[in-house]
C-alpha positions as CSV (number, residue, x, y, z in Angstrom):
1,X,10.0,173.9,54.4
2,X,12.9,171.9,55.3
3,X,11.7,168.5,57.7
4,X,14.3,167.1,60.1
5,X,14.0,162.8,61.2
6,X,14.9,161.4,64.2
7,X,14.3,157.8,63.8
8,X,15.3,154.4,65.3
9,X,13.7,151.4,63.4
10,X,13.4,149.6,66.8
11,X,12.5,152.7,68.7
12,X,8.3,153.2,69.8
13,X,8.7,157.1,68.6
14,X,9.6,159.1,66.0
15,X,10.8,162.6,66.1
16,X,9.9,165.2,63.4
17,X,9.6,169.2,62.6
18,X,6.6,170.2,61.2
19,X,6.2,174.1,61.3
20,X,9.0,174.6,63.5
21,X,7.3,172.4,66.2
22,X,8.8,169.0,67.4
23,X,6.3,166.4,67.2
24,X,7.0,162.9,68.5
25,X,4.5,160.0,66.8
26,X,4.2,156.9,69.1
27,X,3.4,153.3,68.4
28,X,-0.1,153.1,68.5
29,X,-1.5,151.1,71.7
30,X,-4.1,148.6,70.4
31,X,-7.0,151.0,72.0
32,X,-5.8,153.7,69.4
33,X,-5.8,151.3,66.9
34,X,-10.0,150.6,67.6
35,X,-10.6,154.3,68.1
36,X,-8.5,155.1,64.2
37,X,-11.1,151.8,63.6
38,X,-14.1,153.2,64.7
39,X,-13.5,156.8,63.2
40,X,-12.6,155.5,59.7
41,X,-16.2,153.5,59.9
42,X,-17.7,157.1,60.3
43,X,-15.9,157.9,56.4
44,X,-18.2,158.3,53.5
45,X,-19.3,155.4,51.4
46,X,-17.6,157.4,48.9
47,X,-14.1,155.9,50.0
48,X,-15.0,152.4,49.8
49,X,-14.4,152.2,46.5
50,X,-11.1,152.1,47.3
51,X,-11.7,148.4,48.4
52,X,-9.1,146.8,51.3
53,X,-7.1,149.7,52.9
54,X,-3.5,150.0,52.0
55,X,-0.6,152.7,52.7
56,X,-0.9,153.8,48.9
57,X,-4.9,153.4,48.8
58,X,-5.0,155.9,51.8
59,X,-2.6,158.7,50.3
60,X,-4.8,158.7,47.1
61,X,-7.8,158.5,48.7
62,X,-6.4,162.1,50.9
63,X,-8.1,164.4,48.7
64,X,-11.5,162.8,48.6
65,X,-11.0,162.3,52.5
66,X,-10.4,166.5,53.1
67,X,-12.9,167.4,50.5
68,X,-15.9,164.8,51.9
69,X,-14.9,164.2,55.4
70,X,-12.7,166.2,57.0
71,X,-13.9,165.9,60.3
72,X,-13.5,161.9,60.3
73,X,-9.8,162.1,58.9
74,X,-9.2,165.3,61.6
75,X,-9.8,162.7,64.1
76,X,-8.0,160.1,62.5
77,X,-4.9,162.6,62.5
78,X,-5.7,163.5,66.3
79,X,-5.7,159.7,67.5
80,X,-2.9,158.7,65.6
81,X,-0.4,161.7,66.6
82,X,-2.0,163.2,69.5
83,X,-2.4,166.6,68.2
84,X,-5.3,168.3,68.6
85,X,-8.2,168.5,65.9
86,X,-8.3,172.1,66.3
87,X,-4.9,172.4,65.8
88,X,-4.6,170.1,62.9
89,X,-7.7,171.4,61.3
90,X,-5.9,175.2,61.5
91,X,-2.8,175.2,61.4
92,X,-1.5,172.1,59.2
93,X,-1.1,172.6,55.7
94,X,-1.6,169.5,52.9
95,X,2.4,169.8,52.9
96,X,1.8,169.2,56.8
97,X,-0.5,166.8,57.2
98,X,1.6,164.4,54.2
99,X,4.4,165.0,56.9
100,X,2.8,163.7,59.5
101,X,0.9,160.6,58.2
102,X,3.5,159.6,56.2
103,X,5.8,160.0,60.1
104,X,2.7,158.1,60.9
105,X,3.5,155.3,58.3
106,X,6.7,154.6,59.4
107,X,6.7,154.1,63.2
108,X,3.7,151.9,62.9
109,X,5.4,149.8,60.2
110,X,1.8,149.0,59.0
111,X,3.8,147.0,56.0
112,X,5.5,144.9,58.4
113,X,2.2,144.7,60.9
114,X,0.2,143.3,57.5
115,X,2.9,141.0,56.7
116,X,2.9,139.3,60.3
117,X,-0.9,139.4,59.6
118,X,-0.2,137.3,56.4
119,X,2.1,135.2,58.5
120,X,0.0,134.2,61.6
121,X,-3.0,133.4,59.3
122,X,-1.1,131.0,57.2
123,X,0.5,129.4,60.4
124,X,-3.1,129.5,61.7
125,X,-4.3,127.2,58.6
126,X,-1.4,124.8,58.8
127,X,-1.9,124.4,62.3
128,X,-5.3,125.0,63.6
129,X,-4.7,126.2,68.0
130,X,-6.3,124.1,70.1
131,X,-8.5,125.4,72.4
132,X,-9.3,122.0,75.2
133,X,-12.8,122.9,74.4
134,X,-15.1,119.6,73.9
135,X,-17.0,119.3,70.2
């Protein structure tokens, strides 16, 4: 399986091959973002044991997730890349489906989105906004 990358650090897609297919993953819009929300709230309790979700929490936890709840992460795959469930659930292979959430992964930049996270809530605590509402 040979996988070809297209990418542009700056760019709001990214380009790969999975089975021959051209797939471009897009920035998710702040309404995928609450749909991927609400769908990993649907997960077993099983994977909260993981405690605060991370990249590398989510890539161990991908064997519990297809084993326990492979309709929830078949959705979670569907927001994020706009592939069908169907499709995803027959035709992607766990070589596949690491392809595409780790394609995923990188055009989000969910490293650099939780570091300007970090950022605005310590400039938030320095410098609490004002609002012009009356106490």
């Amino acid at each position: 399986m040979t996988e070809k990358k297209v990418v542009d650090l700056h760019s709001k897609s990214k380009t790969i091959i999975i089975n021959g297919k051209k797939v471009v993953l897009k920035k998710l819009a702040l309404g995928k973002y609450a749909a991927i929300l609400k769908a990993f709230k649907k997960l077993p309790e099983k994977l909260g044991q993981f405690g605060a979700v991370s990249n590398e929490k989510i890539i161990a936890a991908l064997p519990l997730m297809i084993s326990d709840s492979l309709p929830e992460l078949l959705q979670i795959l569907s927001i994020a890349s706009n592939i069908p469930v169907k499709e995803l659930e027959e035709e992607y292979g766990l070589d596949d489906t690491t392809m595409l959430l780790q394609g995923i992964f990188e055009v989000n930049d969910f490293a650099l989105v939780k570091k300007n996270i970090q950022r605005l809530l310590k400039t938030v605590k320095q410098k609490p906004m004002k609002t012009g509402l009356k106490k």
